[in-house]
Structures are given as C-alpha cells and as structure tokens.
C-alpha positions in Angstrom: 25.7 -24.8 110.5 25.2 -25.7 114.5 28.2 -26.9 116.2 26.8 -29.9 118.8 29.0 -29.8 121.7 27.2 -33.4 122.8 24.2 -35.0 123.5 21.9 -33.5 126.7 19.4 -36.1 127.3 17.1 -38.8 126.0 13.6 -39.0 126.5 11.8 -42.5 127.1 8.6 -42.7 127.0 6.9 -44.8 129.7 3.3 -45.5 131.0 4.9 -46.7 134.6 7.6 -44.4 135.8 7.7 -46.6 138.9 9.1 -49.2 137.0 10.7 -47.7 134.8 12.3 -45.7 138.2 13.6 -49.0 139.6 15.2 -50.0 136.5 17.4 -47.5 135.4 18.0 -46.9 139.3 18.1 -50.2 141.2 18.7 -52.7 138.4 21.2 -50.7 136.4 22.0 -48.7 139.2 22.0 -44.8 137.4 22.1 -41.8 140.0 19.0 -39.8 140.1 19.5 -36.5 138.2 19.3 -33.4 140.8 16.3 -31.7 139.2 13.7 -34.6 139.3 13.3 -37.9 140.0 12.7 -39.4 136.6 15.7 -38.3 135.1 19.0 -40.9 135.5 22.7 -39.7 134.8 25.2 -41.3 132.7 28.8 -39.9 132.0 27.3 -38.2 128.7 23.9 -38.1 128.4 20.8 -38.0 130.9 18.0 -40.7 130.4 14.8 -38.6 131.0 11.4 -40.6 131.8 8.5 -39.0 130.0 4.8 -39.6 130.2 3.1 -38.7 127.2 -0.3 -39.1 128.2 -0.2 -37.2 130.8 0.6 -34.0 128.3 -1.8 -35.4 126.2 0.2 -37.3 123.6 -0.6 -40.7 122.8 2.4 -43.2 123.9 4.3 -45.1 121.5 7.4 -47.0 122.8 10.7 -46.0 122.3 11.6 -48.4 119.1 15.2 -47.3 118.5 16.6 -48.6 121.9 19.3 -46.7 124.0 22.9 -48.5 123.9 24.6 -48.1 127.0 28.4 -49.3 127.4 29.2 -51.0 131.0 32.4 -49.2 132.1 35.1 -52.0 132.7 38.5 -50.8 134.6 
C-alpha cells in the first residue's frame, strides 16, 4: 500500500496556452507557479497546462472537469 500525502498537480491539456494562460491567470486570477509559466497555484494542487501535440500525443480535452472552491472569509 502507498500512503498519498495529497494531490501535486493536474495536467490540462490545451491547444492555446495563451488562452488558457489568461484564464486561470487573469480571469480566475491563479499565481503563476515559480518553475514555468503554464503552471497556476492553488492552496492544494497546481493546475499544469500541457500541450500534447507538441510531444506528439494527439489532444483530447480534459472531460472530467477541475472543481475549484472560491475561498469566502
């Protein structure tokens, strides 16, 4: 048995990071991580942009969604 201590990141697949950049940035506002700019910080997990063509996989979209809480004082 593996004991998970959490969750690391997610990957989302995307065929226009500068999009999907100005999303999780500007619209919902995520810091950039500090080792590249496609990667956006929550308090738990990190949200990693991935371009799968461009390591030769073909792209499917990311079906199962990402549920992120707003944090409310």
């Amino acid at each position: 048995m593996i004991e998970v201590e959490n969750v690391d990141f997610v990957s989302v697949p995307t065929r226009d990071l500068e999009r999907a950049r100005r999303f999780y940035g500007d619209v919902l506002g995520l810091p950039r991580g500090v080792r590249t700019p496609d990667e956006f910080e929550t308090p738990n997990v990190t949200i990693g942009l991935w371009r799968p063509e461009a390591d030769g996989a073909a792209f499917a979209p990311h079906t199962a969604g990402i549920a992120l809480r707003r944090y409310a004082p």
